[in-house]
N, C-alpha and C positions, 0 to 999 in steps of 0.2 A: 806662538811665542817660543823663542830659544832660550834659554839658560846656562849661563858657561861660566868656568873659573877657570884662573889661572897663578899656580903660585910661584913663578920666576922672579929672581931677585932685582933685575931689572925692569921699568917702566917698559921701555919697548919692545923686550923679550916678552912680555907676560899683553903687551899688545898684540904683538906678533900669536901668541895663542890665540887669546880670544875672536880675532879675525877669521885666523884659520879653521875657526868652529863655527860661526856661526854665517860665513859662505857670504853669498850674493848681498853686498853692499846696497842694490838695490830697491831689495825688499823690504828694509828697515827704513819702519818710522821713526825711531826713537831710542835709546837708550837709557836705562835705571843702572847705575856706578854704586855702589859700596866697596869702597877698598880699605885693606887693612892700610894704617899711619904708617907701615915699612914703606908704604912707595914717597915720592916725596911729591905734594898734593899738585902744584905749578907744571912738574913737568908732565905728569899724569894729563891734567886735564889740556895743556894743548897737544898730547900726544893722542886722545880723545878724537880732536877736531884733525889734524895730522888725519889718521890712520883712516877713519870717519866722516869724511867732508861733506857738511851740505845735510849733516844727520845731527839732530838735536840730543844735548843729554842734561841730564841730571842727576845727584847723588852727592855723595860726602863719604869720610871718613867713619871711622868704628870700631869701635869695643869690639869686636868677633864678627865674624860672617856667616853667613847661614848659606851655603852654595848649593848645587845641584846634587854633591855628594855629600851633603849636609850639614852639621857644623866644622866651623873651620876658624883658623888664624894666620893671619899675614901670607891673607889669600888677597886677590881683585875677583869681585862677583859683577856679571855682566845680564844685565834681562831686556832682550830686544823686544822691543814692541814693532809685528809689523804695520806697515803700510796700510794691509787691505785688513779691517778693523777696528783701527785703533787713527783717533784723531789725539793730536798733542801741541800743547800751548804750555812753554813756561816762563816764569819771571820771576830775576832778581828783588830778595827781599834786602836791600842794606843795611846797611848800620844800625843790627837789632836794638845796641843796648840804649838808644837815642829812639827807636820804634813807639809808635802812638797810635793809640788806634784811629784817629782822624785819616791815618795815612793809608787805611785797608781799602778804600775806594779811589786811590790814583792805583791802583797796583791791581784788585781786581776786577777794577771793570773795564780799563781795553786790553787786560786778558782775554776776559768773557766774550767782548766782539770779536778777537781775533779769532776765537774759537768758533764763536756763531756763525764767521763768514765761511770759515774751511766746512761746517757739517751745515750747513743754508740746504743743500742736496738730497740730504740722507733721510731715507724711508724711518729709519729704526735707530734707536740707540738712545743711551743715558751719560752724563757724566760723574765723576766723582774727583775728589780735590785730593791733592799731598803732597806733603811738606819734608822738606831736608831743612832743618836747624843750626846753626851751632851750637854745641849740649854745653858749651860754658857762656853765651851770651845771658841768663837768668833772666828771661825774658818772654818765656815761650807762650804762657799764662794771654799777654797783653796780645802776643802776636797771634794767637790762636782765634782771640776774641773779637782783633778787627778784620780777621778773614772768614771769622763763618759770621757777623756782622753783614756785610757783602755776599758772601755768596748762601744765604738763605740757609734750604734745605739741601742745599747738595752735600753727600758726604762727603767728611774730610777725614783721615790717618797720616798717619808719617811718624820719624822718630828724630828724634837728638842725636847728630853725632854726634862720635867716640873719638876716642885718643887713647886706644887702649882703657889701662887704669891709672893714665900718665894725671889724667885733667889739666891738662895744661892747655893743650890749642885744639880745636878740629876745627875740620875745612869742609865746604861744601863744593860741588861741581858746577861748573853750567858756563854755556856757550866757551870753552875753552879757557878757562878761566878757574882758576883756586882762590874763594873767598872766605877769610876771617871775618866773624860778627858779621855774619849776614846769614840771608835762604834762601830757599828756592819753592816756590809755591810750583804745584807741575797739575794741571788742570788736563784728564783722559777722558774722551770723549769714547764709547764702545759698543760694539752691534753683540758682544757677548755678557751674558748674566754675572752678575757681580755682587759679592756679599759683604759686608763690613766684620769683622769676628774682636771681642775682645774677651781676653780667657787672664783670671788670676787664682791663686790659691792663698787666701788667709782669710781670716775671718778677725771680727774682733773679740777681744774681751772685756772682762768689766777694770781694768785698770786702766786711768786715767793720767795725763799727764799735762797741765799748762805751760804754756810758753811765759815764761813770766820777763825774760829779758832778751830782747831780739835786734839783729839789722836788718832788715828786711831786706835792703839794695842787694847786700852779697848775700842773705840766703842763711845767717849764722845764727844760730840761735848758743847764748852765752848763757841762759839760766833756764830751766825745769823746777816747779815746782818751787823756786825759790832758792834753788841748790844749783851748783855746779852742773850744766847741764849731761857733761858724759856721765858722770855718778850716779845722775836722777835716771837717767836710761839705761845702765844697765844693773840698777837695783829694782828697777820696773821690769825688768824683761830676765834677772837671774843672771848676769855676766858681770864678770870683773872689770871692774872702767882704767883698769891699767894695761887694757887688752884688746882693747876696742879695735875691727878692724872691718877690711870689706866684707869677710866673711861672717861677723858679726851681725853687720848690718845688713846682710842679704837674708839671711835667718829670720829676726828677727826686727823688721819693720813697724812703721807707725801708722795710724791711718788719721785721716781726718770725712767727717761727715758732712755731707754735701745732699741737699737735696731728699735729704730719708733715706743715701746711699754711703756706701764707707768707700776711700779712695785711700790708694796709698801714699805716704809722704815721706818717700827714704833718706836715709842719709847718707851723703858721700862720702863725709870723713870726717875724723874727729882732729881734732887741730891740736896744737902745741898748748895754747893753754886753756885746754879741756871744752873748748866750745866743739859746738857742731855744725858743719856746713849739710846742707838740704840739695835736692836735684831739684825741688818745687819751692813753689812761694810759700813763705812761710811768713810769722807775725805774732807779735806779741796780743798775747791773750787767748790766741788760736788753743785748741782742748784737742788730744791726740789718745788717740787709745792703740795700748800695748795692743798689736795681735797675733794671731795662734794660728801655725801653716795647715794646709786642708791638702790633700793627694796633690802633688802638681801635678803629675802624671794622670790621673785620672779626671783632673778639670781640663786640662789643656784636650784630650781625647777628647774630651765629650764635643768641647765648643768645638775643634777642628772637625769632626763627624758629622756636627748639627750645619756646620756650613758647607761640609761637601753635600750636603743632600738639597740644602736649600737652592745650589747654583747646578746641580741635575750633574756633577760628578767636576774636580779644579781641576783645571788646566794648568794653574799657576798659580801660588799665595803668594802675595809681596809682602813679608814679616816686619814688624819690629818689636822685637824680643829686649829690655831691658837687662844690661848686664848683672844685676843684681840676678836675675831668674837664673844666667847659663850658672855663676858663682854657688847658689841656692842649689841647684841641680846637683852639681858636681858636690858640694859635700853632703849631700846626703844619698852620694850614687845613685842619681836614678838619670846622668844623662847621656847613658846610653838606650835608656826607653824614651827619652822624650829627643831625641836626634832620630831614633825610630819612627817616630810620629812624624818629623818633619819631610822624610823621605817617603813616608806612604803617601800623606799629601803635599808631596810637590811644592814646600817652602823654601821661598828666595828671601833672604837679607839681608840685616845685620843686628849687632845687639846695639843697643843706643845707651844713652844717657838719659833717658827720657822718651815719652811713647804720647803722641796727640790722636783723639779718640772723639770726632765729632767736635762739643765747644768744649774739650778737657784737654789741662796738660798731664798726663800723671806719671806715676814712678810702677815698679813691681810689676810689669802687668806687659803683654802679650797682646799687640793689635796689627791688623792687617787686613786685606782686601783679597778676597779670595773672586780670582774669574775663571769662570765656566767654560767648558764648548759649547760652539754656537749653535752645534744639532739640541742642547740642554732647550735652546726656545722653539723649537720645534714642536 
């Protein structure tokens, strides 16, 4: 696998890099795209197929980058997949916010055969599934559920694209092509070891918070506890509700319980009149508990260490790092050790809007698919 960025202010200029880096057009299977929202997504992606002929890609837009040299912004991050290794099948998800899950088996099952017929051959190897989003479609929950639905126990990761911290539009990639309210399911077929990792830092505590007045459609929750919902949160969590912001809410986060597990349910923004928009589903009567940050630096080390050992040393992490995390990092300086971590192991991606983790959508949280060399199965 090659890894390359390039931060030209132009699409073709910043193609023209990446070409020039990553050499013989004919050894690539496949292409993984995270670009920063500076490029403009339409001409990107047929400049993609342009520069690339005959090579498949996938990707979207992003809150931040995670490149070769580490984190980054209003960069283009490129991760080729070659040929001799790596099988690749993908397909458009449409018109998420219309998406059902009835529709998860027209979409992955003549994926699956497409795939079956290209590895029918092959001695060795496993697959694993992932997703490029739109991180403003509110949808990702339904779409997550009718694709691992369908594809069983294969694992699934991916992230929400970004828009920076515009939230206003992001775009995904595929076959030449810049699409709104839609995804891209991308199905890798691999003769190399491959780990799933997901790493967060908070924990809960004992303060509680109900959703007492909600929309669920958009995500807004307008009452806490029977109060004005920004007041209710940040008299729960110690912050002025006249101050609420993204760094606010990168700090201090919500969780919801799931299964005898806590997950995070953050918030993107607090609104004009004082309601709050969510990254995840949200709902009236839903119970949130305030929680309390744990080392990020010292959770994320561990789960990156525990999965470079389990794939016999990465060749390459494919991240997706929610941008609340990079926000979190940075005020509480610690991210330049956890950009240190990303460069010891070899993480390519971006920060999202949202991180898919098997059959979850979640917030706060750090998932990705770490591959091995192939001498590791040896």
């Amino acid at each position: 696998m090659v890894t390359v960025s390039a931060h030209a202010d132009c699409v073709s200029t910043a193609l023209d890099q990446i070409a020039g880096v990553l050499g013989d057009p004919g050894a690539i299977g496949f292409l993984l795209v995270f670009a920063s929202p500076v490029y403009d997504p339409a001409d990107l992606a047929a400049g993609l197929t342009d520069r690339f002929p005959g090579i498949g890609h996938a990707g979207g837009t992003t809150a931040g980058e995670i490149g070769p040299e580490g984190l980054d912004e209003g960069s283009l991050v490129v991760v080729a997949l070659p040929r001799d290794g790596f099988v690749v099948e993908a397909a458009l998800l449409p018109d998420l916010r219309s998406f059902t899950v009835e529709q998860g088996p027209e979409i992955v099952w003549p994926l699956q055969s497409r795939l079956a017929r290209r590895t029918a051959g092959l001695a060795e190897g496993a697959t694993f599934a992932m997703t490029f989003l739109d991180g403003m479609c509110r949808r990702e929950e339904v779409v997550v559920a009718a694709l691992q639905r369908c594809l069983d126990n294969m694992p699934l990761v991916g992230g929400s694209c970004g828009d920076g911290l515009d939230f206003r539009n992001t775009w995904v990639f595929h076959d030449g092509q810049a699409w709104n309210n839609a995804g891209i399911l991308v199905l890798i077929h691999t003769d190399h070891p491959f780990e799933l990792i997901r790493s967060e830092h908070f924990e809960p505590t004992d303060v509680k918070l109900v959703v007492t007045e909600c929309d669920g459609e958009t995500r807004t929750v307008s009452e806490i506890n029977a109060e004005p919902a920004s007041l209710a949160y940040a008299e729960a969590v110690g912050l002025d509700g006249a101050t609420l912001g993204p760094l606010s809410f990168a700090s201090h986060p919500v969780l919801v319980r799931v299964g005898g597990e806590y997950y995070s349910r953050s918030i993107q923004k607090m609104n004009e009149d004082g309601s709050l928009s969510f990254f995840c589903a949200i709902d009236t009567g839903v119970v949130l508990t305030a929680a309390r940050p744990v080392d990020l630096v010292g959770a994320l080390g561990r789960a990156l260490g525990e999965v470079d050992k389990a794939v016999g040393g990465i060749e390459a992490l494919i991240g997706f790092d929610c941008v609340l995390r990079r926000l979190d990092a940075q005020n509480r300086q610690v991210i330049r050790q956890v950009n240190d971590l990303y460069l010891k192991h070899r993480v390519v991606g971006f920060n999202t809007y949202g991180e898919q983790y098997r059959t979850m959508h979640l917030n706060q949280t750090f998932t990705g698919v770490a591959i091995g060399r192939r001498e590791a199965l040896r």
